[in-house]
N, C-alpha and C positions, 0 to 999 in steps of 0.2 A: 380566252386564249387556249388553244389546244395545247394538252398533255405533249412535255417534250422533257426526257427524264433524264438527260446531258443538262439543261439550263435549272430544274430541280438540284441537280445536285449542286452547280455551278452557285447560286443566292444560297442554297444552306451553308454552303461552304464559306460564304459572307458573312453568316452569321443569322441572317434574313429569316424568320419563319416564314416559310412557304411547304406549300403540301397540295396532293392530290386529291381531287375527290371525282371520280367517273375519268375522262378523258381528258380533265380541264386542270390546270396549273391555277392557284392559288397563292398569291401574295401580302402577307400585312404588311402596307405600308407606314413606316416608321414615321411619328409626326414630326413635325418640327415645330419649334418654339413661337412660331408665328401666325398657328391654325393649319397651317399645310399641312402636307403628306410629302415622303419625298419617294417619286418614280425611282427603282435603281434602276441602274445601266440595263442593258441588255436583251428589254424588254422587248416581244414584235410589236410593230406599229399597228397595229388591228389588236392589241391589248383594250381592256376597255375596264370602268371604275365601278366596282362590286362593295355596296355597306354591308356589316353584319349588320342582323336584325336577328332578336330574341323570341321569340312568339313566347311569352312568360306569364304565369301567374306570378304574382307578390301581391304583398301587402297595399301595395297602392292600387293593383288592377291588371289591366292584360296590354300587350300589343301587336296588331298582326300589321302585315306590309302590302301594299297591291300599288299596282303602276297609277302615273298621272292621270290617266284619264279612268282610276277605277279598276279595273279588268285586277284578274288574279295575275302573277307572277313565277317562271319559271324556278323556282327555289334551287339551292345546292348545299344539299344539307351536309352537316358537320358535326358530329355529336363533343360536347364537353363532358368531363366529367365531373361530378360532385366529389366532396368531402368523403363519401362515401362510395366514389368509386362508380355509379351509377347516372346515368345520362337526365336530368329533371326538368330539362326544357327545350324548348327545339328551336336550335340554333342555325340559320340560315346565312347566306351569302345572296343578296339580290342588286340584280343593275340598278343604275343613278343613271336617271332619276328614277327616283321611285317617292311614294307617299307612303306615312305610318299613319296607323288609328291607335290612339291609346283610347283604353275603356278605363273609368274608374269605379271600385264598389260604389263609391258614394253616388255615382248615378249621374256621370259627366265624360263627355268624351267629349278629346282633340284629335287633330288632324294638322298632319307636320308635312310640308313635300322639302324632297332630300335634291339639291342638282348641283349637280358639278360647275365649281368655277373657277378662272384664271387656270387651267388646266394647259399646260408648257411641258415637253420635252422631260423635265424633270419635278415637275410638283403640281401639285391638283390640290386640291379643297372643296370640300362637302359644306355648303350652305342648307341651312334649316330655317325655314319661316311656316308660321303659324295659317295655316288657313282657315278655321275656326275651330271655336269650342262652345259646346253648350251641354244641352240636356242629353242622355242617350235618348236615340228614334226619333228626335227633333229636329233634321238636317234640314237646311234653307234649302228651296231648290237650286243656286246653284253649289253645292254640295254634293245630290242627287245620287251623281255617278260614286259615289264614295259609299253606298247603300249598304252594298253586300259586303266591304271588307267591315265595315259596323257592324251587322249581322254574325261574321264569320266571329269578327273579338268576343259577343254577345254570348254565342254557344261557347267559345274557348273558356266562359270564366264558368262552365260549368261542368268542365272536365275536369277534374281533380288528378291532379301530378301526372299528366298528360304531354309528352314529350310529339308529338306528329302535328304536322303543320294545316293548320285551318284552313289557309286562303292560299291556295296555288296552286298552276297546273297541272301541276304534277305529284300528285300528293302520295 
């Protein structure tokens, strides 16, 4: 949705965290108790349903994000800050649908696609199902197209406290 800085102030004024980042508006959707998300009012109709995705190191592993069929992903980065004031991972906003790759030290990756459902006027819900999991570098072929965001998580876990984003267009 393009930057419009009368409806920015209009959802803060709600209450709403929303924010800018380049041209484009930015909204969290508030959940509701049923797995939803609830749209608020006011939104233009050509809005469209952006997940964050973390590209992170921890203790379990890494994960980066690329579209359904593979390809990288136009990112809209966001910095957080740490405990200490400092940005320690790289925080994205990517369209739905979209796929994640988690990598694990222990030497396992999965693969999750993210799609939007029962999405109404006022509430949307982000569905996650598992597409596989196995070995790292062991992808079935049809898996295939999921190569390079596997590759990009692969180098991520070897950048130490590394905040810029692996797999996207726009890096």
């Amino acid at each position: 949705m393009s930057f419009d800085a009368n409806l920015l102030a209009s959802l803060q004024g709600r209450g709403l965290d929303a924010f800018q980042s380049k041209r484009h508006l930015f909204v969290v959707l508030p959940a509701l108790e049923n797995g939803y998300f609830e749209i608020p009012t006011g939104l233009p109709e050509d809005r469209r349903i952006f997940m964050e995705v973390e590209e992170r190191i921890d203790p379990s592993g890494i994960t980066v994000a690329c579209g359904i069929g593979g390809h990288a992903l136009r990112a809209f980065h966001f910095p957080k800050q740490s405990e200490g004031g400092r940005e320690r991972q790289a925080h994205f906003m990517v369209g739905v649908p979209c796929v994640t790759v988690e990598v694990s030290l222990s030497g396992f990756a999965k693969i999750y696609s993210h799609n939007t459902q029962a999405m109404n006027n006022n509430e949307a819900r982000i569905e996650t199902g598992r597409i596989w999991t196995g070995k790292n570098r062991a992808l079935p072929g049809a898996c295939w197209q999921y190569r390079a965001a596997l590759e990009a998580a692969l180098a991520k876990l070897k950048c130490i406290d590394c905040s810029c984003c692996h797999f996207c267009s726009n890096p």
